[in-house]
N, C-alpha and C positions, 0 to 999 in steps of 0.2 A: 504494500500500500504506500502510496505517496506521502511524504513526511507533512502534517499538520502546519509548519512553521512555513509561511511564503515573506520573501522579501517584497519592496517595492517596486523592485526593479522587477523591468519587463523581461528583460534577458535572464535575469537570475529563474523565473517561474518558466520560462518554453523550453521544454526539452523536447526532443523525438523518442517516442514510446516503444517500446518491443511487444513481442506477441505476450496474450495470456497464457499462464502456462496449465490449464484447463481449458475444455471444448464445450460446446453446445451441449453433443453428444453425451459426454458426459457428467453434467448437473442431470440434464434427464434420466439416464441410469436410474443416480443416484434417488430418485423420488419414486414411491410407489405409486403405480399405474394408473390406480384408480383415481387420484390426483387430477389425474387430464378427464374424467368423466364427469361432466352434468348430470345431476337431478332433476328433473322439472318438477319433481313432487318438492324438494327442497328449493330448488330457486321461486317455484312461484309461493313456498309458504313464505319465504322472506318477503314478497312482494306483498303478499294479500296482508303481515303482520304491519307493515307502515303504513301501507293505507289504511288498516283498523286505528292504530294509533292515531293518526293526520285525523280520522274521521272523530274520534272521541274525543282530542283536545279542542278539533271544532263544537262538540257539544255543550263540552265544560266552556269555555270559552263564552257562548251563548246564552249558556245558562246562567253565569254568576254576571256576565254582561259588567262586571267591575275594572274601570283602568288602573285598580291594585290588582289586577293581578294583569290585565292583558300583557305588560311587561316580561312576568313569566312565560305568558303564552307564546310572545312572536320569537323569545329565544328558543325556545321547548318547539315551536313549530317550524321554525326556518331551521332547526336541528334536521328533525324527521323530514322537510326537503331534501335538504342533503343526502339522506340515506337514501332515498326515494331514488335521486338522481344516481346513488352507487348503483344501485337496482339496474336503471337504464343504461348504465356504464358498464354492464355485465353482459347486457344486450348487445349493446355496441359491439362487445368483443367477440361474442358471439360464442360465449363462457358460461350464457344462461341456460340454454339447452342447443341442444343438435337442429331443433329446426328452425330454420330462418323466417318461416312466417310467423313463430310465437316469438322470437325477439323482435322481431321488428313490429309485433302489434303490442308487446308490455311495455318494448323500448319507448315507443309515441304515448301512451297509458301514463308511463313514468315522466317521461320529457317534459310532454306538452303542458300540462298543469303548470309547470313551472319555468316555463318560456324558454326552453332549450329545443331549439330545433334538430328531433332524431337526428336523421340521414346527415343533414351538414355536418352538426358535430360528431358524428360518424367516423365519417368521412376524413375530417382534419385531424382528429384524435388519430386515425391508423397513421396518417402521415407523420405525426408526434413518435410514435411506435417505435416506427420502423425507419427513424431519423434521431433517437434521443442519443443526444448528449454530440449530436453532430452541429458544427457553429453552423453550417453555410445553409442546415436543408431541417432543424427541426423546427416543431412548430408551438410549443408548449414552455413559455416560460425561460428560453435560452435568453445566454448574453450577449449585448453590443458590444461590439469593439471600441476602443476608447475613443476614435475619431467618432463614429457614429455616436456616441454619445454627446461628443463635445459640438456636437449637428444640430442634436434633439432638440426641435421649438420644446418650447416652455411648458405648453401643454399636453405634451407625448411623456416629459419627465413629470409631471404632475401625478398623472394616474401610473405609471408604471411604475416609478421609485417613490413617488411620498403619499399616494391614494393606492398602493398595488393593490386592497381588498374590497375596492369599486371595479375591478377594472375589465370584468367578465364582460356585461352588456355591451361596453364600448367592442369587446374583440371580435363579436358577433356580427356585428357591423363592418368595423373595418380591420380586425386579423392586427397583427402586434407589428413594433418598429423593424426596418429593417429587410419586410416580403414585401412581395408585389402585392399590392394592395387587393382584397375579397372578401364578400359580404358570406355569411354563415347562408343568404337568403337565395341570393343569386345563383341561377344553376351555370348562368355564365362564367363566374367568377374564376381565377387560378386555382382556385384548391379543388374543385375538381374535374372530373374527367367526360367528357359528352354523353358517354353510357349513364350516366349519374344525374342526369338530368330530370327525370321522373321522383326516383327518389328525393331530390332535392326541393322540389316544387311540391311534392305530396305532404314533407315535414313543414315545408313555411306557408302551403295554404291552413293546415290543421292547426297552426300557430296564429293565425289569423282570424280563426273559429276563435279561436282560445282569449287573447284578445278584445272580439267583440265578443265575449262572454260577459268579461269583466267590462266592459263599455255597458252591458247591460244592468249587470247588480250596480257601478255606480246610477246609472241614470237613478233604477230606482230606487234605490238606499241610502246616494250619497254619499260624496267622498268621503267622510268620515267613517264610514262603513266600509269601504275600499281598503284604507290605511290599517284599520282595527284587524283586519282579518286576511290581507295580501298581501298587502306593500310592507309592510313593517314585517314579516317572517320572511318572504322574498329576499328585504336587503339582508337578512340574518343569511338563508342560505348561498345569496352573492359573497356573502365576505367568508364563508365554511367552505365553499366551493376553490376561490381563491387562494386563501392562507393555507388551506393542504396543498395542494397543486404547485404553490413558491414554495412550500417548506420541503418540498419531494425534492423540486430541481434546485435549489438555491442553497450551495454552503460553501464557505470557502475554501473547503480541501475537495469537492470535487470536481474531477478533471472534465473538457470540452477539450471537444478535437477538430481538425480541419485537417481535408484533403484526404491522404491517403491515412495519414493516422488514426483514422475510424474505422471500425468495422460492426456489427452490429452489436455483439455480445459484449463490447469494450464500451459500448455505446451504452448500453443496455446496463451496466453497472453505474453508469455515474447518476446515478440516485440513492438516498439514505432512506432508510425506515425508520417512524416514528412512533413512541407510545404517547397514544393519545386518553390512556387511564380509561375509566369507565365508559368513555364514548368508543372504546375499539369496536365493542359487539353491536353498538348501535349502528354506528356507519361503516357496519359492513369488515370490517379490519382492514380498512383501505389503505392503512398507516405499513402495511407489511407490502411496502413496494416494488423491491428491490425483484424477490421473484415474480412478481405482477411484472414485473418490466422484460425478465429474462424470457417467463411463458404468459404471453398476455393472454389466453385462450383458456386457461384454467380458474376454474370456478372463485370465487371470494373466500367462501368457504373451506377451501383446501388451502389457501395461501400460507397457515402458520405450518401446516404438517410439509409443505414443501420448501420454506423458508429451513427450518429445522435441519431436513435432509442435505441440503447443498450447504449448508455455513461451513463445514468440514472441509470440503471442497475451495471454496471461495477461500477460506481465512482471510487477510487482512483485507484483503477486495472485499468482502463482506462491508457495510456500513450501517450502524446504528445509533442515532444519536441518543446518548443519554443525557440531555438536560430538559428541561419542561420546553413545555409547548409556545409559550409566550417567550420565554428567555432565547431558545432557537432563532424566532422570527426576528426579535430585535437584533440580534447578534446579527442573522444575514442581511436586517434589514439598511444596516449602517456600512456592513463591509463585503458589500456584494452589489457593485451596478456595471461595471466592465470589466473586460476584458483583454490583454494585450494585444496590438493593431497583427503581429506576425505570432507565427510557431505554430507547430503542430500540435503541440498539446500546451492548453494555458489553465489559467484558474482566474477567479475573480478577482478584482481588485477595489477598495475602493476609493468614492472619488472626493473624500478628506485631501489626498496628496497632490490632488489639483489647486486645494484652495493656498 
């Protein structure tokens, strides 16, 4: 594993990387079999167990109709989003079960309630995949180079480095600094491919249903009724959505690669797992990343018994942060916004040493 302690220097952090001295091949060995199988009796009980949950805090909610507690409620609810969206993130991968027409009808089930368009984010997430931890081609949370950084208008640094747990809605629209610019909506867009075109329009007309839903409950209830029971557990699962997703890619020991010094399994590692305490079972254990990255097609629910199997294997490539959940974020949030301009392998750096 790469030494923890990075200089300032740009030259001091770029090395060129050698092979891993482990395969594909072999972390799979090492897991048992049944690891790569789906349940559909188990994935849809996790399914149908957040929507009973989502549906009973809307009761309570209702019921006690008190803003001493809605407080509790939009965090307790934009929680149960989040798991909601692991759900549809399992579809995605196609981890849910073997058939394609039940994730892609739980995956829209799951999604669209909370304005995630299936297919798009689909679609850009497999590109994230099957590109992570590559500078030039992922798509999920990588670094700018420091000229590109020192580029950024005002309000690209805004929501990336000092709002990064706003900053989902914005990517949906228009995709992070740095790509050719593409809308999550667009079937025209870069991200994806002409075949893809149906799927794409089928997730952002259903999101549009979904939309003028809510254009309905306000007409009739009123914005206040909107905020009480949407928009305020919404922002909760935009910023749960966000804060996992930087704390997976963003630490300062690990490595981003360019050019030839990527491959996918080297790619596939430069992510840590986190414990997230009592909320692992709620969302899913989506904090056990690391093999979620190496076999993305294996269920949520098998992720600790195959995490287990490969540490052995992995040793120090293995990563797992041990500090809390907030103290991690801050920590990457101060010393992590670029990257050096060359090298084939760099780390983050940050941009204190500018000022």
């Amino acid at each position: 594993m790469q030494s923890n302690t990075h200089t300032s220097s740009a030259t001091a952090q770029v090395t060129r990387t050698t092979e891993l001295p482990f395969t594909l091949q072999e972390l799979k060995a090492a897991i048992p079999a049944y690891c790569f199988e789906p349940s559909v009796g188990k994935s849809l009980a996790y399914f149908f167990l957040d929507i009973g949950i989502i549906a009973g805090l809307y009761a309570i909610a209702h019921a006690l109709n008190s803003w001493l507690f809605f407080p509790l409620f939009w965090v307790a609810q934009g929680t149960m989003f989040w798991a909601l969206f692991v759900v549809g993130h399992d579809c995605g991968h196609g981890s849910f079960s073997k058939l394609k027409w039940l994730n892609n009808l739980v995956g829209h089930l799951a999604h669209t309630p909370i304005l995630v368009p299936f297919h798009g984010w689909r679609i850009s997430h497999r590109t994230h995949h099957a590109n992570t931890g590559n500078l030039d081609t992922d798509e999920s949370w990588y670094p700018v180079s420091e000229a590109k950084y020192e580029q950024m208008p005002w309000y690209e640094k805004l929501f990336r480095f000092y709002l990064p747990l706003l900053a989902y809605p914005i990517y949906l629209f228009r995709r992070s600094p740095g790509r050719q610019g593409g809308s999550h909506f667009d079937p025209k867009s870069p991200l994806f491919r002409p075949s893809e075109k149906w799927d794409v329009l089928t997730s952002s007309a259903l999101l549009v249903l979904m939309v003028g839903f809510l254009g309905y409950l306000t007409f009739q209830f009123g914005w206040v009724f909107l905020v009480k029971y949407y928009l305020a557990p919404y922002i909760v699962f935009v910023m749960w959505l966000d804060l996992v997703t930087f704390l997976h890619h963003t630490e300062a020991d690990i490595p981003w690669y360019r050019g030839d010094d990527w491959y996918f399994l080297k790619g596939a590692l430069s992510t840590i797992d986190r414990d997230y305490g009592f909320l692992n079972s709620i969302h899913h254990d989506i904090g056990t990343h690391v093999a979620h990255h190496i076999f993305l097609n294996m269920p949520h629910y098998h992720l600790k018994t195959a995490t287990e199997a490969i540490k052995p294997i992995l040793g120090d490539y293995y990563r797992k942060s041990e500090v809390s959940i907030w103290k991690g974020f801050t920590r990457s949030y101060w010393a992590c916004q670029f990257v050096p301009n060359q090298g084939g392998k760099v780390y983050y750096q940050s941009a204190k040493r500018l000022s």
